[in-house]
C-alpha positions in Angstrom: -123.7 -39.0 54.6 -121.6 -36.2 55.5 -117.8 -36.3 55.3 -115.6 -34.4 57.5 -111.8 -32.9 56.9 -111.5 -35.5 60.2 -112.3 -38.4 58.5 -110.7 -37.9 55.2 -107.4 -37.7 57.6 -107.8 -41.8 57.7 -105.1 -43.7 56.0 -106.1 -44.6 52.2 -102.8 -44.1 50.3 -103.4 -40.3 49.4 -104.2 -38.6 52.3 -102.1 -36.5 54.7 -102.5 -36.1 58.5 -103.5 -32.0 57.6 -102.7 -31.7 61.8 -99.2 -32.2 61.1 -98.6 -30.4 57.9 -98.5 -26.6 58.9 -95.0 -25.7 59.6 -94.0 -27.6 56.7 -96.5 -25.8 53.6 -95.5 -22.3 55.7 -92.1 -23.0 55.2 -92.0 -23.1 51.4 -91.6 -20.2 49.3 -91.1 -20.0 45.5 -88.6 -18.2 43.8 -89.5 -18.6 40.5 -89.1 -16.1 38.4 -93.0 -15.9 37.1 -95.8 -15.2 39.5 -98.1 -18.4 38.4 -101.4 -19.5 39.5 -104.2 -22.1 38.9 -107.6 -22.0 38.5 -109.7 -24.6 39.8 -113.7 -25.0 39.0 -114.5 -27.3 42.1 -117.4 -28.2 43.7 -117.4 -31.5 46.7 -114.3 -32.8 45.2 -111.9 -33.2 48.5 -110.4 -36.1 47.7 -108.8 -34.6 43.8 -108.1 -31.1 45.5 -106.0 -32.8 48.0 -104.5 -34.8 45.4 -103.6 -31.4 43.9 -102.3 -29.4 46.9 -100.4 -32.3 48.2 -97.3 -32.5 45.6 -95.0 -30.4 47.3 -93.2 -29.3 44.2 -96.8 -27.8 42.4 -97.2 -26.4 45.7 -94.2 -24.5 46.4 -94.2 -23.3 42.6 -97.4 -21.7 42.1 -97.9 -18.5 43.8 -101.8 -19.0 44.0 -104.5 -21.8 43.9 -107.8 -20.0 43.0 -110.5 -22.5 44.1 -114.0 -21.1 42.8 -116.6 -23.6 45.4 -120.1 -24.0 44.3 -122.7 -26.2 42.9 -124.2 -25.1 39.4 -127.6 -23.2 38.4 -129.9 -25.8 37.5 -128.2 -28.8 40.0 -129.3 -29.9 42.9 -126.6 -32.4 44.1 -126.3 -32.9 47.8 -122.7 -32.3 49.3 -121.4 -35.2 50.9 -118.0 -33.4 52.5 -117.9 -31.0 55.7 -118.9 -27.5 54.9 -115.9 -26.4 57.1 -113.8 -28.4 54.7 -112.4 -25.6 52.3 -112.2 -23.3 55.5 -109.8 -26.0 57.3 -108.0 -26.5 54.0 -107.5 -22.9 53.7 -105.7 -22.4 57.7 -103.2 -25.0 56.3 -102.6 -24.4 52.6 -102.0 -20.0 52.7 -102.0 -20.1 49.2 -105.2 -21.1 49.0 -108.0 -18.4 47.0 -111.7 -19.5 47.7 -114.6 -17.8 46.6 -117.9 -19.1 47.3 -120.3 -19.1 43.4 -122.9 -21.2 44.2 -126.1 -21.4 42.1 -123.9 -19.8 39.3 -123.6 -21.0 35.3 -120.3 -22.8 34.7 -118.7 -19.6 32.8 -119.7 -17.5 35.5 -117.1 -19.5 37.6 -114.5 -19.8 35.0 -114.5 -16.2 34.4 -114.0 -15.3 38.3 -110.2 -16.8 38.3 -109.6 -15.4 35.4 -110.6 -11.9 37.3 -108.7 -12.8 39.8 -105.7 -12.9 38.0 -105.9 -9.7 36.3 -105.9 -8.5 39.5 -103.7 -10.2 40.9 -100.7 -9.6 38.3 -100.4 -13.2 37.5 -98.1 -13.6 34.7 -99.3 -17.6 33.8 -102.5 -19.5 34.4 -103.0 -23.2 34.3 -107.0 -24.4 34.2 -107.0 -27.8 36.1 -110.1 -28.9 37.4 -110.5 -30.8 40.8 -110.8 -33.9 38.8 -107.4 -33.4 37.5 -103.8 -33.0 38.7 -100.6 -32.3 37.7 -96.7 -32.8 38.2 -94.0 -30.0 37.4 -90.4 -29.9 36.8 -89.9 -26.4 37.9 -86.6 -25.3 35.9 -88.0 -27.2 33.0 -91.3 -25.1 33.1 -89.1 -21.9 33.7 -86.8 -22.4 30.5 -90.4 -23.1 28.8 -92.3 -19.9 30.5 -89.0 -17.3 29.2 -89.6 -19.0 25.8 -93.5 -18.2 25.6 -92.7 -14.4 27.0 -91.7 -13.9 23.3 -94.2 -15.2 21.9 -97.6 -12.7 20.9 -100.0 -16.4 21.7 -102.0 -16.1 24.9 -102.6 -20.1 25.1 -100.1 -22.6 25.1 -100.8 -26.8 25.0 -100.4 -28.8 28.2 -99.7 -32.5 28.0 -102.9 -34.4 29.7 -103.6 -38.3 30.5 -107.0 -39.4 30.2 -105.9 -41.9 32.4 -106.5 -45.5 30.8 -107.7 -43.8 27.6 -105.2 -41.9 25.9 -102.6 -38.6 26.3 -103.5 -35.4 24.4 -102.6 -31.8 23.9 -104.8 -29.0 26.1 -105.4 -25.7 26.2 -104.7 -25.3 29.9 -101.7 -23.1 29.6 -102.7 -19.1 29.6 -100.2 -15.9 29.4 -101.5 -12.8 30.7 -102.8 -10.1 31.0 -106.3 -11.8 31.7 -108.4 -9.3 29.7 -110.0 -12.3 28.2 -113.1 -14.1 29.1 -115.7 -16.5 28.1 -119.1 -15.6 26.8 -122.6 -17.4 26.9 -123.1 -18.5 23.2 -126.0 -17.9 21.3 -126.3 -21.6 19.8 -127.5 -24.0 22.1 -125.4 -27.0 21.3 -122.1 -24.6 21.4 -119.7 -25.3 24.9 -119.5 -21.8 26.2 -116.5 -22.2 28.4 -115.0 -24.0 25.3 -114.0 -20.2 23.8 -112.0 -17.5 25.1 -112.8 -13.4 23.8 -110.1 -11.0 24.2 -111.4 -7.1 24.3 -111.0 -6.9 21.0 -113.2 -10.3 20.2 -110.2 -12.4 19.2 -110.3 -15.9 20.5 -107.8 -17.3 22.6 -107.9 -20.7 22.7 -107.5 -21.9 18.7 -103.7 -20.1 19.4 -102.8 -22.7 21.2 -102.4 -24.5 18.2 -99.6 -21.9 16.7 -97.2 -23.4 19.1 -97.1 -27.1 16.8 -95.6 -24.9 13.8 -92.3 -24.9 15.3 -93.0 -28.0 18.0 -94.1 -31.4 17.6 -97.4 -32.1 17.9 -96.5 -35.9 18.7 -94.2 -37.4 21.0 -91.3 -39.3 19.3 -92.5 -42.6 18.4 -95.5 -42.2 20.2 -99.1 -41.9 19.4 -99.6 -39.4 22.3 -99.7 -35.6 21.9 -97.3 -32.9 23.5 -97.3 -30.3 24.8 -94.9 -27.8 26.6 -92.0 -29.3 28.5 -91.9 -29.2 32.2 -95.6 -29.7 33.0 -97.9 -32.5 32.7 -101.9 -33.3 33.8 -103.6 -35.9 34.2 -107.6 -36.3 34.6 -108.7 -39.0 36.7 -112.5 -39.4 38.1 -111.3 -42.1 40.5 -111.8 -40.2 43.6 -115.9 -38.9 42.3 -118.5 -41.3 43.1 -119.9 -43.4 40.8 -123.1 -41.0 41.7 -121.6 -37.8 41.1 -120.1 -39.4 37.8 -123.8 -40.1 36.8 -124.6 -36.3 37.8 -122.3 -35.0 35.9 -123.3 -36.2 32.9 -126.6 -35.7 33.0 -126.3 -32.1 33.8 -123.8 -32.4 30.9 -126.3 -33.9 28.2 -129.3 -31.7 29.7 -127.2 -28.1 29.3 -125.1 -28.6 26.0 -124.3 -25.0 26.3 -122.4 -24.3 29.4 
């Protein structure tokens, strides 16, 4: 069954009447000091990107949502939203950066946003997929940003809730330039997208783990894990079917490098 932008418009407690929203998301502008953006893997997941661009606050901070669309080599799921949906989303949301990858291996679409920055000038990136979301508290995340300028790390640990499972520290948090990129591993069992390469072959995820020698790693009083202050993510697959949940973890078991 095929779902349209029209029919995800129907009340259920996280949806917006998109109709009515236009003059409100062209009306905010940020003037943060950092030109931010966020790169989002997505492929048929309306209901978490919505969840996403719909926090006004994440919305009028970051200066670009890069949204790489499309289903990957070696998968043949069939899309259950409008095709027209991303295009619609776009006419409201201007910030909005889709490119269409389909048929392509998962680092192939990782590595596009990460082009896209370097381009772009970005100055942060934050990796949240459309199965996760996040809150900011923007002069929070500012003090925090000016602190990591000085800092020679390229990654930088984001709070995240595995929602009914536990919090822990990710490497979501990226300072650019974006020269860096992942690379297909040799080793079959080895998660390619799991490893950043600089042009000089450093790797640029394991430094996100130089920010606990002078931070807590722990919360006080608190099993959970920390992370910079003024940002935090959660990952939720509540809005995925329970068929696309099965999907995913086959493809998952059947391509251990990806």
């Amino acid at each position: 069954m095929i779902t349209s932008i029209t029919d995800f418009r129907q009340p259920s407690g996280i949806g917006i009447d998109l109709s009515t929203q236009n003059l409100h998301y062209q009306s905010l502008t940020s003037e943060h000091i950092f030109k931010v953006g966020v790169g989002i893997n997505y492929f048929d997941d309306t209901k978490g990107l919505i969840k996403i661009l719909t926090n006004d606050t994440v919305y009028d901070y970051i200066t670009k949502f890069y949204v790489i669309d499309g289903l990957y080599a070696g998968r043949n799921d069939k899309q259950k939203s409008d095709p027209t949906y991303l295009k619609d989303l776009k006419d409201i949301y201007s910030k909005i950066h889709i490119v269409d990858m389909n048929n392509k291996t998962q680092i192939q679409k990782r590595n596009k946003y990460w082009e896209l920055a370097k381009k772009d000038k970005m100055d942060y990136m934050i990796v949240c997929d459309s199965d996760e979301y996040m809150d900011i508290k923007p002069d929070i995340l500012d003090n925090s940003l000016r602190t990591i300028q000085d800092r020679p790390e390229k990654c930088y640990p984001i709070k995240q809730h595995m929602v009914g499972i536990t919090t822990m520290s990710r490497p979501r948090l990226f300072k650019g330039p974006f020269t860096f990129r992942h690379l297909q591993s040799e080793k079959e069992n080895t998660i390619s997208h799991g490893s950043l390469y600089d042009k000089d072959d450093t790797e640029i995820i394991n430094q996100m783990y130089a920010w606990f020698k002078d931070h807590p790693k722990r919360e006080i009083n608190s099993d959970n894990q920390s992370g910079i202050d003024g940002i935090e993510m959660w990952h939720n697959k509540e809005f995925r079917t329970k068929e696309r949940i099965i999907a995913d973890r086959v493809y998952y078991d059947n391509t251990p490098n990806r």
